[in-house]
N, CA, C and O atoms as CSV, one atom per row, in Angstrom:
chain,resi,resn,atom,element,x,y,z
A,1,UNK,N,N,159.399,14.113,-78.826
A,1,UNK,CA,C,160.320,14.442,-77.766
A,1,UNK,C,C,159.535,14.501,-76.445
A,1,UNK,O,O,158.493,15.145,-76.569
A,2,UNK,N,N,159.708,14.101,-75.455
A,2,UNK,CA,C,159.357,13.998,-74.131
A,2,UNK,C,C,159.399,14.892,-73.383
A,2,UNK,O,O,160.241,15.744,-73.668
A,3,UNK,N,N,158.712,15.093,-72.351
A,3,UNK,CA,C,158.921,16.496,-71.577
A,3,UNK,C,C,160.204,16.269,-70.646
A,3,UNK,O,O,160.483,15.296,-69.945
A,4,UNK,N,N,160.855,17.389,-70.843
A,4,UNK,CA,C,162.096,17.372,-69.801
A,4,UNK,C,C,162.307,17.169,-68.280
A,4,UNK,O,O,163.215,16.735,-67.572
A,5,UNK,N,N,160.840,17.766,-68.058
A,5,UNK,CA,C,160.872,17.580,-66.523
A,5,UNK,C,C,160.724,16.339,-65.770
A,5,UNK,O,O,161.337,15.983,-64.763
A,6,UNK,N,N,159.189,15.333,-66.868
A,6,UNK,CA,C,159.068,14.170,-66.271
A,6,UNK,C,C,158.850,13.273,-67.216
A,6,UNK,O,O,158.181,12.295,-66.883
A,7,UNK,N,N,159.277,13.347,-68.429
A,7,UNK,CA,C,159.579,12.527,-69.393
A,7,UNK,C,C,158.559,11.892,-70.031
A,7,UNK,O,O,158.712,10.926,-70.778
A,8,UNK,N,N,156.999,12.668,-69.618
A,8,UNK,CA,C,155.814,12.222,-70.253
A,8,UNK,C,C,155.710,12.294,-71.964
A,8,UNK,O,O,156.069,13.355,-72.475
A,9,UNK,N,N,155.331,11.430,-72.671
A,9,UNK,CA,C,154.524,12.107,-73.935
A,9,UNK,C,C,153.547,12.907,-74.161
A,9,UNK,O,O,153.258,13.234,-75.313
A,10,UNK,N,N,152.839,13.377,-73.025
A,10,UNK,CA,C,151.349,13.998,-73.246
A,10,UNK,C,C,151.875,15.566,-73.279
A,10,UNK,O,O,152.097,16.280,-72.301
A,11,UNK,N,N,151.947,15.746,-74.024
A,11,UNK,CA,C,152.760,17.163,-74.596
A,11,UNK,C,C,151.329,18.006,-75.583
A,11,UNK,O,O,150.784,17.336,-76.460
A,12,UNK,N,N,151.084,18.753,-75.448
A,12,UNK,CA,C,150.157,19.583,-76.432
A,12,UNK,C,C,150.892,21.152,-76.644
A,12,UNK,O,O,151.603,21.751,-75.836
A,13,UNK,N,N,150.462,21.579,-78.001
A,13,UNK,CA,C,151.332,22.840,-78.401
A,13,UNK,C,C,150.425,23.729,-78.799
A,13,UNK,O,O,149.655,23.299,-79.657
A,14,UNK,N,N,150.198,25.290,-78.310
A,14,UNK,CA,C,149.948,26.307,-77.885
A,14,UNK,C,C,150.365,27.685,-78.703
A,14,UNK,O,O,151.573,27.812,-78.903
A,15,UNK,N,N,149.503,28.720,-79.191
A,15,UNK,CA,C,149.952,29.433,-79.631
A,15,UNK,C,C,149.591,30.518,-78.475
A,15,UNK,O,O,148.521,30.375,-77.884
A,16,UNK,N,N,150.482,31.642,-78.121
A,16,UNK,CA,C,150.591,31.895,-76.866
A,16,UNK,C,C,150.616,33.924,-77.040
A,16,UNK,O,O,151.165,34.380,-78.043
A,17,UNK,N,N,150.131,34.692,-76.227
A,17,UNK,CA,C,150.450,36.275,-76.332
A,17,UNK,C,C,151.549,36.206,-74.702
A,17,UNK,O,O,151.332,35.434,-73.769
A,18,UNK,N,N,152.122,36.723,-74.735
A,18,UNK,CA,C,153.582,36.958,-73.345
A,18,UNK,C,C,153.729,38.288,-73.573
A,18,UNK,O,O,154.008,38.720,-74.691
A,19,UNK,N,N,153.540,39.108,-72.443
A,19,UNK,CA,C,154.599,40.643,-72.061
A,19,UNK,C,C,155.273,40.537,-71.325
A,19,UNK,O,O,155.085,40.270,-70.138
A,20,UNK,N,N,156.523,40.788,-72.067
A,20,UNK,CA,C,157.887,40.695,-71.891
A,20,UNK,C,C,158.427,41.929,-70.941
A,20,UNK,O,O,158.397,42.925,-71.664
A,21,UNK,N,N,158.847,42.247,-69.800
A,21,UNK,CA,C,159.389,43.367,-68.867
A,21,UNK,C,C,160.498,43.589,-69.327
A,21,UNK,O,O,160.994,42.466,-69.234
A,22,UNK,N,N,161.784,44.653,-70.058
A,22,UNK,CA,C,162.934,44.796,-70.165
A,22,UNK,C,C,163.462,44.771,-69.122
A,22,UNK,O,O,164.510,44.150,-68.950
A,23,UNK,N,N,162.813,45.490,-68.113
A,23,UNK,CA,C,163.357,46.065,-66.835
A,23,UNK,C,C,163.714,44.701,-66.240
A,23,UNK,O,O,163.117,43.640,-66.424
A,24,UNK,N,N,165.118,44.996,-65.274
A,24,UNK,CA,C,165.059,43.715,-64.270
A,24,UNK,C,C,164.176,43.291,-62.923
A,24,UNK,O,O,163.693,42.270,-62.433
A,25,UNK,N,N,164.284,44.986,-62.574
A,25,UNK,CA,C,163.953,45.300,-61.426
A,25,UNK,C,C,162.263,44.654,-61.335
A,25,UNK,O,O,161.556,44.030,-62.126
A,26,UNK,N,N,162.087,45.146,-60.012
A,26,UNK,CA,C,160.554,44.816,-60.060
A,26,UNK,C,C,159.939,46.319,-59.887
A,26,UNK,O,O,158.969,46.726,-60.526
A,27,UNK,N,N,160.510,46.914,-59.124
A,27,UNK,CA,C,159.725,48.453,-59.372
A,27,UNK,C,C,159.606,49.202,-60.919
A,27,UNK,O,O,159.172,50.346,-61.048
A,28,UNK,N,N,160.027,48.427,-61.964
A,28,UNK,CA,C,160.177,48.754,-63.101
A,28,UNK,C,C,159.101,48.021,-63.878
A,28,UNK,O,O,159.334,47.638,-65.025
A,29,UNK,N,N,157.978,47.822,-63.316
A,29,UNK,CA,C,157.431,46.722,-64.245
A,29,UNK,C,C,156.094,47.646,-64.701
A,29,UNK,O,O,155.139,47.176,-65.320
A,30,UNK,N,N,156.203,48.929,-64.311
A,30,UNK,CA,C,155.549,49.741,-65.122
A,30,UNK,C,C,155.463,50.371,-66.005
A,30,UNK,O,O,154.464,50.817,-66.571
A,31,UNK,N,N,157.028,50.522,-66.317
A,31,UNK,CA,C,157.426,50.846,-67.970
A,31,UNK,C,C,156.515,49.870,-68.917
A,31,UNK,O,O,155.653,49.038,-68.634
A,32,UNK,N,N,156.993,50.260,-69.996
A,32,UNK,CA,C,156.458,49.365,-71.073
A,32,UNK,C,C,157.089,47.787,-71.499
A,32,UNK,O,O,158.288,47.506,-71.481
A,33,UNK,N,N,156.201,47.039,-71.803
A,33,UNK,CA,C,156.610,45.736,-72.252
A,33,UNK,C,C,156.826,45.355,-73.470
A,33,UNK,O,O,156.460,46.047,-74.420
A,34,UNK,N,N,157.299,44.479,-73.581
A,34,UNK,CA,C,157.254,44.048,-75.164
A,34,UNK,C,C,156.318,43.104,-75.623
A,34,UNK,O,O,156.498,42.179,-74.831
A,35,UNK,N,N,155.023,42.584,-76.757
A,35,UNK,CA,C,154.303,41.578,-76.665
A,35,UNK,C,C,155.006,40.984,-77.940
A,35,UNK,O,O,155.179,41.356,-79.101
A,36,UNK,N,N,155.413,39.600,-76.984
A,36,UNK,CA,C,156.013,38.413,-77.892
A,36,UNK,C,C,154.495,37.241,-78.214
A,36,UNK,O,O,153.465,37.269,-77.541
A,37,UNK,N,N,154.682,36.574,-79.052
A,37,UNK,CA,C,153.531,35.831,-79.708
A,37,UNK,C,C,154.153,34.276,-79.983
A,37,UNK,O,O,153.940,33.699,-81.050
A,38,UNK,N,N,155.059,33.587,-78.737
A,38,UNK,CA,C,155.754,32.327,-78.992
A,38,UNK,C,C,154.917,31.417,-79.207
A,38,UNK,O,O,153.742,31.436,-78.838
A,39,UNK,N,N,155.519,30.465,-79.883
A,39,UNK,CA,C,154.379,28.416,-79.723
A,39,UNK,C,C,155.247,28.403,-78.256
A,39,UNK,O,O,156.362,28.711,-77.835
A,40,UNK,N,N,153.985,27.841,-77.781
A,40,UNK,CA,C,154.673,26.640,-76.371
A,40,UNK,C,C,153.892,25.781,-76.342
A,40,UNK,O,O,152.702,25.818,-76.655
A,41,UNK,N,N,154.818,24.506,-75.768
A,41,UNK,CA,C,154.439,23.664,-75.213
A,41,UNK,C,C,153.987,23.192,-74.086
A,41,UNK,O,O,154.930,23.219,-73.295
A,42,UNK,N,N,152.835,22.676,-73.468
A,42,UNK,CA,C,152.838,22.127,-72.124
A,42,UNK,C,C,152.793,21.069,-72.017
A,42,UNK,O,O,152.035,20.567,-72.847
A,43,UNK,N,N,153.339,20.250,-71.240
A,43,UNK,CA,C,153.064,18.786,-70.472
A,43,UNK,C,C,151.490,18.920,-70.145
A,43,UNK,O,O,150.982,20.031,-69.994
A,44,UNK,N,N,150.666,17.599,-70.034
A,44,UNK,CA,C,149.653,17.781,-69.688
A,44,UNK,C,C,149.587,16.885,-68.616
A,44,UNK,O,O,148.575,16.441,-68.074
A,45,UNK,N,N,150.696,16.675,-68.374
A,45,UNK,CA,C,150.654,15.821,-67.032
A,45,UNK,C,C,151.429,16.401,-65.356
A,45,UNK,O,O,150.890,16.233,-64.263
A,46,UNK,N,N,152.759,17.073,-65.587
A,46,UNK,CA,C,153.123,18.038,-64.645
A,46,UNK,C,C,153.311,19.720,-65.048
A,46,UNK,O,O,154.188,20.419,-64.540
A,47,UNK,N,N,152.358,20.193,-66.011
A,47,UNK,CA,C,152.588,21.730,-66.642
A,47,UNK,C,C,153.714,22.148,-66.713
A,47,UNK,O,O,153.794,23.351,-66.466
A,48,UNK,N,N,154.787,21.574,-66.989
A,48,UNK,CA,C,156.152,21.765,-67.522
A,48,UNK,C,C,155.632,23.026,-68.914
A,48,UNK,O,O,154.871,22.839,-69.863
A,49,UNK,N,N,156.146,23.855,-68.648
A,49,UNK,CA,C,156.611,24.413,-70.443
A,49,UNK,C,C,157.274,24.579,-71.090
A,49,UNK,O,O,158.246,25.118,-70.561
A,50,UNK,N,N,157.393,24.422,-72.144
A,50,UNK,CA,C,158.336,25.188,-72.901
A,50,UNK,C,C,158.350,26.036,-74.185
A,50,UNK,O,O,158.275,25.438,-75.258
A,51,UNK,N,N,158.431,27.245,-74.169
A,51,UNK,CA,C,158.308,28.586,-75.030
A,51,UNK,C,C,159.850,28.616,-76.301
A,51,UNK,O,O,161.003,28.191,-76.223
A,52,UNK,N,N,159.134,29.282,-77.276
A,52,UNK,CA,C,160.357,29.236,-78.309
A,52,UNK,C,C,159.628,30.725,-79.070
A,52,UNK,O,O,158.466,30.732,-79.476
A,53,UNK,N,N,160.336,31.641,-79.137
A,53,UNK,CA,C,160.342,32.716,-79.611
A,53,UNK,C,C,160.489,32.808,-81.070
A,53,UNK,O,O,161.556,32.356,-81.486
A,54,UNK,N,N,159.438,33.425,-82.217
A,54,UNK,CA,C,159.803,33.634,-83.198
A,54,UNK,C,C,160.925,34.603,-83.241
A,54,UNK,O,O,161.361,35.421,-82.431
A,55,UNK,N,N,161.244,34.260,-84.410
A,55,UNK,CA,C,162.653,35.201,-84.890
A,55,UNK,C,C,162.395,36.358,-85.213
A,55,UNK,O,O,163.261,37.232,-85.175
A,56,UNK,N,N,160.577,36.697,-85.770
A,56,UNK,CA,C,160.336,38.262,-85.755
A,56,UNK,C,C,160.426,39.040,-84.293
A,56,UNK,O,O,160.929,40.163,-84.250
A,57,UNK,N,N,159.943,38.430,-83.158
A,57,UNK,CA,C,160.109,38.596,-81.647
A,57,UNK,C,C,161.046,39.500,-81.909
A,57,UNK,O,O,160.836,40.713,-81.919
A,58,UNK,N,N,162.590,38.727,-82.233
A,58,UNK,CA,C,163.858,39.009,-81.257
A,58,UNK,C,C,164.260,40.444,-81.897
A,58,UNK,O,O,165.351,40.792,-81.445
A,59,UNK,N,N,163.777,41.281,-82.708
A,59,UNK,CA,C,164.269,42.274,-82.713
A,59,UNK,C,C,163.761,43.555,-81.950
A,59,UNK,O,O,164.389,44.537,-81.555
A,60,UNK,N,N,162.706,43.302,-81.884
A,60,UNK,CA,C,161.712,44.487,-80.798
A,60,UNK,C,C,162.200,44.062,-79.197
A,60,UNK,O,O,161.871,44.665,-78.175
A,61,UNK,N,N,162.830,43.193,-79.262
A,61,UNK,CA,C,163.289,43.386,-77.195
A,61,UNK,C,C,164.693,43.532,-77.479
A,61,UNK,O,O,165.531,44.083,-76.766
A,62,UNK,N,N,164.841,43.036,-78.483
A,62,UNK,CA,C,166.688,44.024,-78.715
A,62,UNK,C,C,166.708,45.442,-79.032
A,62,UNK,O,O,167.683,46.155,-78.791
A,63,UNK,N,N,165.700,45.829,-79.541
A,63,UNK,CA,C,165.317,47.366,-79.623
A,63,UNK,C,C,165.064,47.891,-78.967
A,63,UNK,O,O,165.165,49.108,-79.122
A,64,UNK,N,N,164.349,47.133,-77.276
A,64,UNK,CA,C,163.804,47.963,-76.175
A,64,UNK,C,C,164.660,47.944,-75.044
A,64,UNK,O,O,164.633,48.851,-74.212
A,65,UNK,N,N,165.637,46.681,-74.937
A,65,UNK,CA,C,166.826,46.586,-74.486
A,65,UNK,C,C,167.881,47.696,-74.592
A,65,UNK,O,O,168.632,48.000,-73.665
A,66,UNK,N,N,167.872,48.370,-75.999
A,66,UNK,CA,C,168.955,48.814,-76.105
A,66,UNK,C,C,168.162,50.686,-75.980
A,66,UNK,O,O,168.742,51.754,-75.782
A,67,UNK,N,N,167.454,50.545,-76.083
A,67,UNK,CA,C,166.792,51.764,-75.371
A,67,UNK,C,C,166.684,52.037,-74.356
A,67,UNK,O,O,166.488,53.221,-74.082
A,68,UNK,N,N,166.762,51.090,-73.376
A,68,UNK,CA,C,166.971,51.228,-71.613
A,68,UNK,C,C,167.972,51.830,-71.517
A,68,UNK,O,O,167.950,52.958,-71.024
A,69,UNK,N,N,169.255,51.202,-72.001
A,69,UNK,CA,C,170.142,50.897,-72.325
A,69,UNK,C,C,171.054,52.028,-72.219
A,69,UNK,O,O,172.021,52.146,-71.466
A,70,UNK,N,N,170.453,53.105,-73.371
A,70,UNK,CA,C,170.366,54.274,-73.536
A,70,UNK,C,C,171.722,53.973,-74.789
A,70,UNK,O,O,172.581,54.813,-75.056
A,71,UNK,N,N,171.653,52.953,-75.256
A,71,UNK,CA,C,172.656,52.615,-76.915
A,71,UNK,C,C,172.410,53.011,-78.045
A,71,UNK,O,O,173.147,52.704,-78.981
């Protein structure tokens, strides 16, 4: 599959650490984060990425979500 942005093949795939902010705000970015552990991809020609979240991920930012939340 080609990169979306500029339709290169030179694509290489990445195992990646991301902290995730619940908060929207930006004065909120001192609370706590969540650390997600996605594959991504980069273009190696215009650094296009693209990230895909394991499915273990999605329950710890639905858990911290809904703790903001106050649910």
């Amino acid at each position: 599959m080609p990169c979306s942005a500029c339709n290169s093949q030179n694509l290489r795939k990445f195992g990646s650490e991301i902290a995730i902010h619940v908060e929207e705000r930006i004065n909120d970015l001192t609370k706590p984060h969540v650390f997600v552990f996605p594959k991504i991809t980069i273009c190696m020609d215009c650094g296009h990425m693209h990230a895909q979240l394991n499915e273990s991920d999605l329950p710890a930012l639905l858990q911290e979500k809904a703790k903001r939340q106050g649910i």
